[in-house]
C-alpha positions in Angstrom: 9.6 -13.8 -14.2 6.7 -15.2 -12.2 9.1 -15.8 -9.4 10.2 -12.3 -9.5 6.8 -11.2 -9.2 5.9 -13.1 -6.6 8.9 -12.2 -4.0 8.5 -8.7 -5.0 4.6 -9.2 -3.4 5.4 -11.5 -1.2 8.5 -8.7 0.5 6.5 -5.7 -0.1 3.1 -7.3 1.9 6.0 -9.0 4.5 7.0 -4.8 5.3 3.9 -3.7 4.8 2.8 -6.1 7.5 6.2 -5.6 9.6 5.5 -1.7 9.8 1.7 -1.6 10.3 2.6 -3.5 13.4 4.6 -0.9 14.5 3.9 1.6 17.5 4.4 4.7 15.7 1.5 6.2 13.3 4.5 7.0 10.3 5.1 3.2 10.5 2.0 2.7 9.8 1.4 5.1 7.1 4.4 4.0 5.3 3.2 0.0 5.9 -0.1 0.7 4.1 1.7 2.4 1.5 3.7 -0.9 1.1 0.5 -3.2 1.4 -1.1 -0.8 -1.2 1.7 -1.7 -4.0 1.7 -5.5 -3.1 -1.7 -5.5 -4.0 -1.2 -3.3 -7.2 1.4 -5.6 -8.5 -0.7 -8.9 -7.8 -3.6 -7.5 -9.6 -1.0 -6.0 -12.3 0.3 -9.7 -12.8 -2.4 -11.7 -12.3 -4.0 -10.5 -15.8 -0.5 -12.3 -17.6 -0.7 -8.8 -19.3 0.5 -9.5 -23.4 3.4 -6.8 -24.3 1.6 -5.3 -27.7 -1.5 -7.0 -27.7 -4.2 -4.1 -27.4 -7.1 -4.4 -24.9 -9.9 -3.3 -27.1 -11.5 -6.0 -29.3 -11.1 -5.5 -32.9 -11.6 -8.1 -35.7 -8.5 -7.6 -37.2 -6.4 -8.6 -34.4 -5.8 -12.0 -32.7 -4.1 -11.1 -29.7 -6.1 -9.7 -26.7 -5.3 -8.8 -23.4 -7.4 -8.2 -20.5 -8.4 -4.3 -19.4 -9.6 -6.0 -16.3 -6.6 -5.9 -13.9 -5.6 -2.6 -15.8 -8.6 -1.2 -14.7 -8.6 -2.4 -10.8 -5.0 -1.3 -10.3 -5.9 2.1 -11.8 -9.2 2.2 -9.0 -6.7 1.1 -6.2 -4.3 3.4 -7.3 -6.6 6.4 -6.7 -8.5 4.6 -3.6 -5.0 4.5 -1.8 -4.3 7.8 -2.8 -7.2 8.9 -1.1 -6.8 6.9 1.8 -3.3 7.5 2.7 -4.7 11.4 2.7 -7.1 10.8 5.3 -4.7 8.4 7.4 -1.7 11.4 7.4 -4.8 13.7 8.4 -5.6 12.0 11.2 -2.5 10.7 12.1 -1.7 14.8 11.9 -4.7 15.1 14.0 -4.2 12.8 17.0 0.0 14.5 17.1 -2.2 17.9 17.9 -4.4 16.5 20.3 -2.9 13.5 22.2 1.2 15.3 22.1 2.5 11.8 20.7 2.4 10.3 17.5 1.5 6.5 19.3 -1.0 4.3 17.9 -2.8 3.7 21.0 -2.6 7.3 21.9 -0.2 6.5 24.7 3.5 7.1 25.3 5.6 4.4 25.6 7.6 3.1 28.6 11.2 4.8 26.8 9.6 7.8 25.8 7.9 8.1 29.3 12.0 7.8 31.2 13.4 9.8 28.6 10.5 12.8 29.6 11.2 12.3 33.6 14.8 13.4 32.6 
């Protein structure tokens, strides 16, 4: 199951990565998206959660489990939530102003011969 896990980060932070590289302000959107849920399920699996074990201490009970990690991914849950809303907002933004939904604010060399046509 570990392995699982780990691939799972390791592919989502590998396109995460891939599409934040990308020219295009979607790409980008969508590639923090992915680097948000990488980081959600290493936090998610680095508390080695226990299935029925409850997180609040209680003397009758043996078994814990950390509210730690349960708590951060919750946080980065809502902190991506709030980010990906301002990124769309701008990214909405610069399409308005700049015509183009590039990075850099410029049009590249394809879109540029496809116009002169």
């Amino acid at each position: 199951m570990e392995a699982l896990m780990s691939l799972i980060v390791g592919v989502l932070t590998a396109g995460g990565v891939y599409l934040l590289l990308r020219a295009r302000t979607f790409s980008v959107v969508l590639g923090l998206t992915l680097l948000t849920y990488a980081v959600n399920l290493f936090l998610f699996a680095s508390g080695r959660l226990t299935i029925g074990a409850p997180p609040i201490l209680d003397p009758e009970v043996s078994r814990y489990t950390d509210p730690l990690p349960q708590a951060l991914v919750l946080t980065a849950i809502v902190i991506s939530f709030a980010m990906t809303a301002f990124v769309i907002m701008l990214a909405l933004r610069a399409r308005a102003e700049l015509g183009n939904d590039h990075v850099d604010g410029r049009a590249s060399v394809r879109d540029s011969r496809e116009s002169e046509t």
